[in-house]
Each structure stands twice: as C-alpha cells, then as structure tokens.
TITOR-497944 format. One record per residue (C-alpha): x negated, y negated, z. Coordinates in steps of 0.02 Angstrom, whole numbers, padded with zeros to 5 digits, always signed. Each point is the difference from the previous one (the first is absolute). Last residue first. Layout:
BEGIN
XYZ/...
***
This chain:
BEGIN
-00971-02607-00295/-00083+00004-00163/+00173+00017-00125/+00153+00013+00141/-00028-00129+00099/+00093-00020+00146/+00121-00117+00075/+00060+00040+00172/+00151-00068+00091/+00011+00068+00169/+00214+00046+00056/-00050+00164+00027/-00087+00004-00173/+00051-00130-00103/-00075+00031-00177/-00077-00097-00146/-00086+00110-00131/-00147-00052-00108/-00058+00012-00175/+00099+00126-00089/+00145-00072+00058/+00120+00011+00177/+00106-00120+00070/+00084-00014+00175/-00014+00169+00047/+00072+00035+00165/-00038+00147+00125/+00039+00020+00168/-00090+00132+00073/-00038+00183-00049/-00118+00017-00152/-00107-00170+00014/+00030+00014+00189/-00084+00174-00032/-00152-00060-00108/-00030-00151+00099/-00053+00114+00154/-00098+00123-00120/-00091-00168-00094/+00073-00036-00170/-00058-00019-00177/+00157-00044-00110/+00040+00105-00165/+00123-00056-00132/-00079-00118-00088/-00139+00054-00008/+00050+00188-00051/+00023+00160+00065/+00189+00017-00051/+00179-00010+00067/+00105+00111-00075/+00139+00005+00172/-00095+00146+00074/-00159-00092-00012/+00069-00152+00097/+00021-00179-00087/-00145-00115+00112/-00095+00153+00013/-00115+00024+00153/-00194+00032-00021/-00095+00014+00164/-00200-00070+00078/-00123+00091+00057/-00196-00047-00019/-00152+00099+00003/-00129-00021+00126/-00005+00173+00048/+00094-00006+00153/+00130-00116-00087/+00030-00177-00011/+00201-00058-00017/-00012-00163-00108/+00140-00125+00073/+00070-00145-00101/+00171-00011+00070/+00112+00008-00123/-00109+00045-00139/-00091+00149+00098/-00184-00011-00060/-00088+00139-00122/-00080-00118-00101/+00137-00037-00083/-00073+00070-00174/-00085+00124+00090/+00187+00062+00051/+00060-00026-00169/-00130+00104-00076/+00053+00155+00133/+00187-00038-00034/-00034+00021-00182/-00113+00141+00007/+00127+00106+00127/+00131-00033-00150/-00123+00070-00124/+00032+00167+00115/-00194+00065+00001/-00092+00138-00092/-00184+00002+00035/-00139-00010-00128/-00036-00176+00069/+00155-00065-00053/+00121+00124-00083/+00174-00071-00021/+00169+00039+00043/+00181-00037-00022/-00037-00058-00191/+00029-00188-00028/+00166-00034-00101/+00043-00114+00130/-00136-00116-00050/-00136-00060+00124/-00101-00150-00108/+00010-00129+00147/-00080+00127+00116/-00128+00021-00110/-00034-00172-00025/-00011-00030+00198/-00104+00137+00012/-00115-00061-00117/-00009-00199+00097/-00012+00102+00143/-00167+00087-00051/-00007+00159-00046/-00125+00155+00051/-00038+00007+00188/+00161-00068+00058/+00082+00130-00140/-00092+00144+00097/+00051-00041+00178/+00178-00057-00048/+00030+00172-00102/-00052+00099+00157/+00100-00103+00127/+00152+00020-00115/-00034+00192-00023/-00001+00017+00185/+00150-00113+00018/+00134+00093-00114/-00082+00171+00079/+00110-00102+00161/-00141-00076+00160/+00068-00001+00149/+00099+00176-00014/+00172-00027+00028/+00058+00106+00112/+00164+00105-00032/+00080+00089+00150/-00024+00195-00005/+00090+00144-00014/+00006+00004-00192/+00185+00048-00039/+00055-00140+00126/-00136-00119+00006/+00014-00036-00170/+00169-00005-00027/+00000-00129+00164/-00139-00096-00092/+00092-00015-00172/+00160-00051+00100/-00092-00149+00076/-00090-00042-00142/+00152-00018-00089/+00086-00102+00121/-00166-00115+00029/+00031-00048-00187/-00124-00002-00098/-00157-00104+00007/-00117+00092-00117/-00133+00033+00134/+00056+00132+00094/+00124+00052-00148/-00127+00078-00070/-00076+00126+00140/+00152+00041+00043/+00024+00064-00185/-00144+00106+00020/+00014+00061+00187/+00175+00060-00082/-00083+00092-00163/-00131+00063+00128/+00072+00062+00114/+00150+00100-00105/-00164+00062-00103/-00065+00070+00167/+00193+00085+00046/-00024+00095-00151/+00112+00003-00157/+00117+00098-00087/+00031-00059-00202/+00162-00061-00064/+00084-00021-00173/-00007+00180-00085/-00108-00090-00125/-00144-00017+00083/-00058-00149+00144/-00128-00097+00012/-00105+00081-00167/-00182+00006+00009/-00106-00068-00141/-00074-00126+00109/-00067+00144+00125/+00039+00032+00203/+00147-00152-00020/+00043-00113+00144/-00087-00153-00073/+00109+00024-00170/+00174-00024+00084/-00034-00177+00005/+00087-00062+00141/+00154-00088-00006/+00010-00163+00109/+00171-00037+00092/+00015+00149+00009/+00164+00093+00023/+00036+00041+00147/+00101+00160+00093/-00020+00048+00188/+00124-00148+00067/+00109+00062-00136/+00016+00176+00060/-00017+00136-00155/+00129+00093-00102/-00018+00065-00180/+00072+00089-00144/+00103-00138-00060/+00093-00027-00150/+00093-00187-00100/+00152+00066-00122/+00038-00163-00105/+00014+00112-00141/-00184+00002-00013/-00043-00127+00120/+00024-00203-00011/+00152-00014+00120/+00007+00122+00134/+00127+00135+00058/-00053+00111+00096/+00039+00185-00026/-00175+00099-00016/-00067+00054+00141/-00151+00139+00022/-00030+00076+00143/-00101-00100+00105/-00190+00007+00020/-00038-00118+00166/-00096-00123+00036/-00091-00035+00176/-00076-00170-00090/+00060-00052-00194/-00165-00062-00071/-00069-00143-00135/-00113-00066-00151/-00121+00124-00043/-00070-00044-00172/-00046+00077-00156/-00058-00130-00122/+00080-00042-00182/-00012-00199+00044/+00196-00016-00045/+00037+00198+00005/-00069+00005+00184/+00016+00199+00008/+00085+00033+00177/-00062+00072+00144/+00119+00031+00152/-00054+00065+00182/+00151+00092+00101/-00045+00027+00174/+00066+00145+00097/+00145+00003+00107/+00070+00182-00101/-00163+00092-00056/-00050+00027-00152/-00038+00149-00066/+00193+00018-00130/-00055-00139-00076/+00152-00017-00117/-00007+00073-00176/-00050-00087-00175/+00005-00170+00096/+00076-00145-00024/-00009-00104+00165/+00132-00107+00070/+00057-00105+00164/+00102-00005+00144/-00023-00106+00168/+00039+00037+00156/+00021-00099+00169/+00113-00161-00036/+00096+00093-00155/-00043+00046-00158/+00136+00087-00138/+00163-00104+00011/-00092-00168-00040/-00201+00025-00064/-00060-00092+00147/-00195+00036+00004/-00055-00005-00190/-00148+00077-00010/+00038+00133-00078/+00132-00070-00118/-00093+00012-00167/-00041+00201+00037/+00163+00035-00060/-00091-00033-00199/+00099-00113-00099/+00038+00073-00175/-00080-00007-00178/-00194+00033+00062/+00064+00079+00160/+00072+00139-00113/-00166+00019-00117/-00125+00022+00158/-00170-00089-00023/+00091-00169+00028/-00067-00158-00102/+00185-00040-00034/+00017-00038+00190/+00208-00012+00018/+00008-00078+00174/+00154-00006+00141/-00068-00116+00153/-00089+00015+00150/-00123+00122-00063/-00122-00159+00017/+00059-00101-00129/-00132+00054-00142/+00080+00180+00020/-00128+00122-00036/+00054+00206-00018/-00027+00103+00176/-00129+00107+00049/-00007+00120+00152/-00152-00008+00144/+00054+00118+00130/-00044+00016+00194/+00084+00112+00117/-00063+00167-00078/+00042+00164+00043/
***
C-alpha cells in the first residue's frame, strides 16, 4: 500500500477552476471536450463540495487500487503554454471514490461534470507557484507519470515536492493563508514542522554568481545587461561551467548593483566571512507573474523584508525608475535603476 500518488491531469490556464478545452491535449476526447479535471481546484462546486470535503477528477485507465485512503494526492500536469511538466497542487487525506457521474454542470460533455475523488479542503492547495516537474526526475527522458494516469510514490518525494514549494513561497510574498496550510500539510504527512533553512539553494547560487560577476563586470556592464533582460531569455544559463536559474543572476547583479544595502533603511548585514547579506522582495509577487527585473525587485534588510510583505502597504506610483510607497504610514521613495 501506498499513501502517496502523483496522477496527471490535462492544463487549465485558469487554475482548474474553470471548464477548459486545451487543443494541445495528448488525449483526442479532452482535445474536443472539457476535461473533469478543470474543476479540481475549485473549492465550492454547489451541490457536490461542502465545508469539509472537496471532490475532484482524474482520468485514469483503472483506479489506484495501492493507495491508501487519507493519503496525499500530488498532480503533474504538462504546461501546454511553456510545454514543461509541472507539479502544481494536492488534495490532503484523499480518498478514491467510486465513481459519480450525475451532476449536472454547464460546459461538460452533456453538461454531465464526474468525480472520483474526496479529500479535506484544509489539506488540499493548489500552488501558488508550480514547480517544474523536471527537478524531481532520476533522468530527463523520464516520463512523470504513464499513461494509466497515476504513478505511487514515496513518502521522500512527498518531502521534498512540499519542502520545495515551501521553500518558494518563503520569499515570494504569498499569502500567509497559503503558507499556513502548506506548513500544516507539511507537517502532517512529514512529521515535522518546516524550517527554513537560512540560506534557500536560491541564495547559494546568488552568492556564487555575485562573487564571480564582482570579479568580472563592472556596474556600468551589469547595468546594460540588466537593461537588455528579455522575457524570451532561457530559464537557465551556464556561468562558470555551472548551471544557474538566470533569475538567481539577475537578483545577484542587482544586488552588486545596490551595493547590497537595504533601500529603506540603508543597512548592509556583514557576515562571518566578510561577505555581505542583503534580500530581494518583488514589488508584483512571483505567484502573481511578477518578474526578476529592475523594476520590479527591491533590496531589503530581513526586518524590512517582512513589514515589506506583511504591513500596511500603499503604492503611490510605481515606473521603471523608482517606486513611491507608504509603508506603515512611512513614505519611502526608492530608486529602482542604481538604488
């Protein structure tokens, strides 16, 4: 028995909150009708969820019969937009239900809307940041899921794919609500409260890019570069021989850019080794399509950081040259271009 399954589900652009036709489906039927995945993560579906359980979809060739009922439900879905796997959600101490059929729902195949599973809403998300489904594969060519429409899965990949998206939304300024339910899935099926590491793998590789581009460019360079970001820009680049997340270069320029100083407050945080700490918060938040860029990244101390994510936030104007925002009732104007 198994309490942990990864199953795959078609992509829905509005966040399986809403009937979707994908015409980039792999599957001929969900390519001409709306797949009963679409409502997954849609938490009030009238006559069919309630304020403990909710119901959702997955086409599979037969049901999991190895999985174990109050198990965690992992879903993977084929990005058709970017054409990435991606993990994007869970349904916590699920259930496999038999099989129902007779709603009746606008938008389906003779507006008949199934379910074939249960799980508690306060254990069920979806994420507010997908992950790419590619970091939690043993080879590239490797294939998520197969065609039956579910795979079993080990408590360690459960740890990791929730550590993981923890991990993100620590800095991405989400809503404590999320986090909050993330955490308690978390510490539920893993037996342990989540601690944030002081330094994220997000960090490392920034500290390692700003080491080696402080050695090689001069600000004036970065400065162009970081003018010339497109958003056609591959994820990753190789600097060094090493692979990096481009966006861990652009926060990593940025900081030597700023010289690594809080912009509210003008602190530099001096560590052991004589390096300095400093953190990136998004003015539009990651989960909302915000991007790494200058204009959209401010360079924050820790205690700034949080009353930048959790106080009393106004934006008076914003541009790609400098934001003006009342913070707590402080007005601050910052620049956006050198800092």
């Amino acid at each position: 028995m198994s309490n942990i399954l990864l199953a795959n589900i078609t992509w829905n652009p509005t966040g399986w909150r809403n009937t979707y036709i994908n015409p980039r489906a792999g599957h001929g039927y969900a390519r001409q009708n709306a797949g009963h995945e679409s409502l997954n993560f849609k938490f009030d579906k009238q006559g069919i969820d309630n304020e403990k359980f909710i119901h959702g979809f997955v086409q599979w060739t037969n049901p999991p019969k190895n999985f174990q009922n109050g198990g965690l439900i992992i879903f993977y879905t084929r990005n058709t937009e970017v054409n990435k796997g991606q993990i994007v959600g869970v349904y916590g101490k699920s259930h496999i239900i038999e099989p129902q059929k007779h709603f009746i729902v606008i938008g389906f195949q003779n507006n008949r809307y199934s379910i074939n599973i249960r799980a508690e809403k306060r254990f069920s998300i979806l994420f507010p940041i997908p992950l790419s489904a590619d970091n939690y594969k043993a080879k590239s060519s490797e294939r998520m899921v197969p065609q039956v429409g579910f795979t079993y899965k080990d408590i360690r990949f459960a740890e990791r794919i929730l550590y993981d998206e923890l991990l993100e939304l620590s800095g991405a300024g989400v809503l404590q609500s999320d986090f909050k339910k993330l955490s308690d899935i978390y510490e539920y099926y893993i037996g342990k409260k989540f601690i944030l590491q002081f330094l994220s793998q997000d960090e490392k590789e920034q500290e390692e890019l700003a080491k080696y581009y402080k050695r090689t460019k001069t600000k004036e360079e970065i400065l162009e570069d970081l003018k010339n970001l497109q958003p056609t820009d591959s994820e990753e680049i190789v600097v060094n021989q090493k692979t990096y997340k481009r966006d861990n270069k652009t926060i990593a320029q940025i900081k030597i850019l700023r010289d690594f100083k809080c912009q509210i407050c003008g602190t530099t945080i001096v560590k052991k080794d004589g390096s300095k700490y400093v953190e990136a918060a998004h003015i539009k938040a990651k989960h909302q399509k915000g991007r790494e860029t200058l204009d959209n990244i401010i360079l924050l101390c820790p205690n700034h950081h949080k009353e930048f994510d959790l106080g009393d936030r106004i934006i008076k104007s914003h541009d790609s040259n400098f934001i003006d925002i009342i913070l707590n009732g402080q007005e601050y104007k910052i620049n956006l271009t050198t800092g």
